[in-house]
C-alpha positions in Angstrom: 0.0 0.0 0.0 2.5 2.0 0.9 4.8 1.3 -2.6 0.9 2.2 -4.5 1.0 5.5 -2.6 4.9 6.4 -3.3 4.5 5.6 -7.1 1.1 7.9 -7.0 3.0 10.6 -5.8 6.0 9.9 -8.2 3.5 9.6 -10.9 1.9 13.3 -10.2 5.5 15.3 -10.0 6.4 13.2 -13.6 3.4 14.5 -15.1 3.9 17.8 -13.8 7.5 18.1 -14.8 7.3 19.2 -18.3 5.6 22.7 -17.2 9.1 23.7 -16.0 10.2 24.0 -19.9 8.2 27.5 -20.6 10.1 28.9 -17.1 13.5 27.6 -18.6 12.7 28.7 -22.4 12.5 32.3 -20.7 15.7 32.4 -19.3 17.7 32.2 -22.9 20.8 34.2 -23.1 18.8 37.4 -24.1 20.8 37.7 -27.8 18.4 34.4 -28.5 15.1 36.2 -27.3 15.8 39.2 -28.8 16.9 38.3 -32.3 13.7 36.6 -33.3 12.6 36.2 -37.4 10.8 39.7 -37.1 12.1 42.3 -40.2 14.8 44.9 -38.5 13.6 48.1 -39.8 16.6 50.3 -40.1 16.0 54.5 -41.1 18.6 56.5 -42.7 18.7 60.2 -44.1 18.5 60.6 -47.4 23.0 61.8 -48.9 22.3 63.2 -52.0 24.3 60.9 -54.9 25.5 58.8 -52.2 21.9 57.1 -50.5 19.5 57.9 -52.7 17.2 55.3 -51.9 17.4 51.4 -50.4 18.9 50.5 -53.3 20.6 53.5 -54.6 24.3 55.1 -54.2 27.4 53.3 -52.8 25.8 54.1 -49.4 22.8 51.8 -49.7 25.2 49.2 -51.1 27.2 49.3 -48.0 24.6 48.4 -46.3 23.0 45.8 -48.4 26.3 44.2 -48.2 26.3 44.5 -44.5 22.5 43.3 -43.9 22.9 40.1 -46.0 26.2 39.5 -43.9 23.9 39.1 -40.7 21.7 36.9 -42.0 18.7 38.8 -40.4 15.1 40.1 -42.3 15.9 43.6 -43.2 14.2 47.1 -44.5 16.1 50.4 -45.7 13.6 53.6 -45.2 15.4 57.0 -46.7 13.7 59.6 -45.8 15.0 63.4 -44.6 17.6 63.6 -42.3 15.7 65.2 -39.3 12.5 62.8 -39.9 14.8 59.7 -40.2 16.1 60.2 -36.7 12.6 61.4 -35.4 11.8 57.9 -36.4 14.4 56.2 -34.8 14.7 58.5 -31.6 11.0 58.0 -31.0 11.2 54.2 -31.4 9.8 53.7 -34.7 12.7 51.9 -35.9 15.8 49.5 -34.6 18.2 50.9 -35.8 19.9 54.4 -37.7 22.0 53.5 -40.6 25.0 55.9 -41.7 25.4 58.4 -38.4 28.8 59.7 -36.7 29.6 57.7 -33.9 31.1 59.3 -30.9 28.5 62.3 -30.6 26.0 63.0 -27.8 22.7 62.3 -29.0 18.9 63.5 -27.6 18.7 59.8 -26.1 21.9 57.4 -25.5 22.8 55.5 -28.0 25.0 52.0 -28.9 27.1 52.4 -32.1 28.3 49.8 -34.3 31.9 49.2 -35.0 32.4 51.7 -38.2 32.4 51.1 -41.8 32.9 54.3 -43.6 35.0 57.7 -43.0 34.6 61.4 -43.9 36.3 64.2 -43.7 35.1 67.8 -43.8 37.7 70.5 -44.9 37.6 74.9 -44.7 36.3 76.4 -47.9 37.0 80.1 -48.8 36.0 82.2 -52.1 36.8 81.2 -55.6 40.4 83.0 -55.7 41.0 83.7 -52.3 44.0 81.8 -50.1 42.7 78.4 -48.4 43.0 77.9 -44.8 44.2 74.6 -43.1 43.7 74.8 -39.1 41.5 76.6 -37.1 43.6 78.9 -35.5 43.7 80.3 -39.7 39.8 81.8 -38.7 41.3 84.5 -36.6 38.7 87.6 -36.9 36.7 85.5 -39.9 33.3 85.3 -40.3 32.8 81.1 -39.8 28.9 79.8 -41.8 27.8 76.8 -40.5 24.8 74.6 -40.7 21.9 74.5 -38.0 21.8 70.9 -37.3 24.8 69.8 -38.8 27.4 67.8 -36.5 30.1 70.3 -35.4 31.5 68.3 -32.0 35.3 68.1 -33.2 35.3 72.0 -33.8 37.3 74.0 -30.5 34.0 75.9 -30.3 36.2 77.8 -27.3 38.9 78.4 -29.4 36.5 79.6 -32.3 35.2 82.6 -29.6 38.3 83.6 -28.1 40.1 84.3 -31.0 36.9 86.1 -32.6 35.9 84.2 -35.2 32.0 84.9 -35.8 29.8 82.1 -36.7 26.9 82.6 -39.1 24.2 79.6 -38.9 22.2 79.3 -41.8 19.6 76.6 -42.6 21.4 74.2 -45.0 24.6 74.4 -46.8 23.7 75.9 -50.0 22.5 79.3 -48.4 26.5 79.2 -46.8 27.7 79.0 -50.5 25.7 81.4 -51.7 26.3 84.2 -48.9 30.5 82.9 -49.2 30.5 83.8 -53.1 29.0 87.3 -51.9 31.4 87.8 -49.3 29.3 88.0 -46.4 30.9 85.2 -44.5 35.0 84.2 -45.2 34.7 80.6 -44.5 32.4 77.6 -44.4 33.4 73.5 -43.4 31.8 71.0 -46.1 33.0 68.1 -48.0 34.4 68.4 -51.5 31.2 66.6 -53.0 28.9 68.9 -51.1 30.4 72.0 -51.9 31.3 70.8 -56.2 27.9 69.5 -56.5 26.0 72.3 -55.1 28.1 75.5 -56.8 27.6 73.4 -60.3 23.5 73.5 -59.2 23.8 76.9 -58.0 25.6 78.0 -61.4 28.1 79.8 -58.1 32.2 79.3 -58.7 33.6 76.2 -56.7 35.1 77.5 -53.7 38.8 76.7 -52.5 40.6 74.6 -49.9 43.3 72.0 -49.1 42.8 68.8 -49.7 45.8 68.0 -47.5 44.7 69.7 -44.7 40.9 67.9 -43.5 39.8 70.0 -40.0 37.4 67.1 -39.2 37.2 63.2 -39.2 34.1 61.2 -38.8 33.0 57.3 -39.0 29.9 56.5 -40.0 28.1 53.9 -38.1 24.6 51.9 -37.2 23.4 53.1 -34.0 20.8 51.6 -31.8 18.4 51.4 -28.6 20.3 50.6 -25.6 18.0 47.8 -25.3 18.2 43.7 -25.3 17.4 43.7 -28.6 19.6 46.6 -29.4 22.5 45.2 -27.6 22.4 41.8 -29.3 21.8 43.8 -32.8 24.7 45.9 -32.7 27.0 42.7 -31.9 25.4 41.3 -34.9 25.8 44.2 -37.1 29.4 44.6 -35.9 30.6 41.5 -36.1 29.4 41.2 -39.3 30.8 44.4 -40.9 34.3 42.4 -39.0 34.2 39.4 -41.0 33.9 41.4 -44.4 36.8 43.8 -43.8 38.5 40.6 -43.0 37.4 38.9 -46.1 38.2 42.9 -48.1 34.9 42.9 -49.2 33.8 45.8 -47.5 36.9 47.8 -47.9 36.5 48.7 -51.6 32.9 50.5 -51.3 34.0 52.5 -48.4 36.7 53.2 -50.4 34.5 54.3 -53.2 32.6 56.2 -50.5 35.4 58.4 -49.4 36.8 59.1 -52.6 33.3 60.2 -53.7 33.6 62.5 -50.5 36.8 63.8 -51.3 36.4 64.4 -55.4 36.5 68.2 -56.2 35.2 68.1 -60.5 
């Protein structure tokens, strides 16, 4: 009797084993939970000639190349600059393709290992001497961009020396007021500045080539999250294996010399 009553007992913890499963299944390594079949909807701002769309300009082929490399369900959205980090800022999206890394941002952030570089370099007027350093601004009139990334410029140094800094609303109204001599200097790339003087009809302003007086790397950035966390170890560790395979290498190349080209 005894014996009937142990195996009972034995009997009603067996059947009520398997109910421990669901309480184990949710104590994965959170990379597993996170990283589930759902499509990662990445945002990016629309880079004239460089990321014109998800499949358009060596930009979007970086990161085609980078989003098969992970193996996960993608989407590209281009849209403006300030709506595409609206959208990722306010959670409508995973992840921010093709930011600076190393910048303070409304919310914090994880970056991605980089993939790209770009360098931003002092313009002056059609036929006046180009400037290399900063110290060069003494007394100038500076034009910048609202809402452009400026962190690696000695603001400090900028005021004390009394260079005055005109903010205008994109980059094209700088070019315009530098060809009419109301500022003396403005920071761009190369492509920015040849592509919008040729629209403008303005002449292409000067500068150094040798002498860049900012250096960025673009990167993915995302929520600091579970899921975020486990997708920038994916995205990085994939962008890793192709620079060690030189299969990224050669579009990031492309990328900066497209940058860099001044005709």
């Amino acid at each position: 009797m005894g014996n009937s009553r142990s195996s009972y007992v034995f009997l009603a913890i067996l059947a009520l084993w398997p109910c421990t499963y669901p309480v184990a299944a949710a104590e994965l390594p959170v990379k597993t939970v996170a990283l589930n079949p759902e499509t990662i909807n990445i945002v990016a701002g629309h880079y004239r000639g460089v990321l014109e769309s998800p499949t358009s300009g060596v930009l979007a082929e970086i990161h085609q190349l980078i989003a098969a490399e992970t193996g996960l369900l993608t989407s590209l959205e281009i849209s403006p600059v300030r709506r595409a980090r609206h959208t990722f800022f306010s959670g409508g999206a995973h992840g921010i393709f093709s930011v600076f890394n190393e910048v303070e941002r409304p919310m914090e952030v994880i970056y991605s290992v980089p993939f790209a570089k770009l360098s931003r370099y002092l313009f002056t007027k059609h036929g006046q001497p180009v400037l290399q350093k900063l110290s060069d601004l003494k007394g100038l009139r500076l034009g910048l961009v609202q809402g452009y990334i400026y962190n690696q410029l000695n603001m400090d140094l900028l005021t004390e020396q009394g260079t005055t800094i005109h903010w205008a609303i994109d980059q094209e109204a700088n070019l315009r007021m530098l060809s009419a001599g109301r500022i003396d200097v403005l920071v761009a790339t190369p492509y920015e500045c040849v592509m919008l003087a040729k629209a403008s009809q303005l002449p292409t302003p000067a500068y150094d080539i040798t002498s860049p007086i900012t250096h960025y790397e673009f990167s993915y950035a995302f929520h600091t999250t579970a899921q975020g966390v486990a997708l920038e170890e994916r995205f990085s560790a994939s962008i890793r294996r192709l620079e060690a395979r030189n299969k990224l290498q050669p579009l990031s190349s492309q990328f900066q010399a497209t940058m860099d080209q001044s005709d």
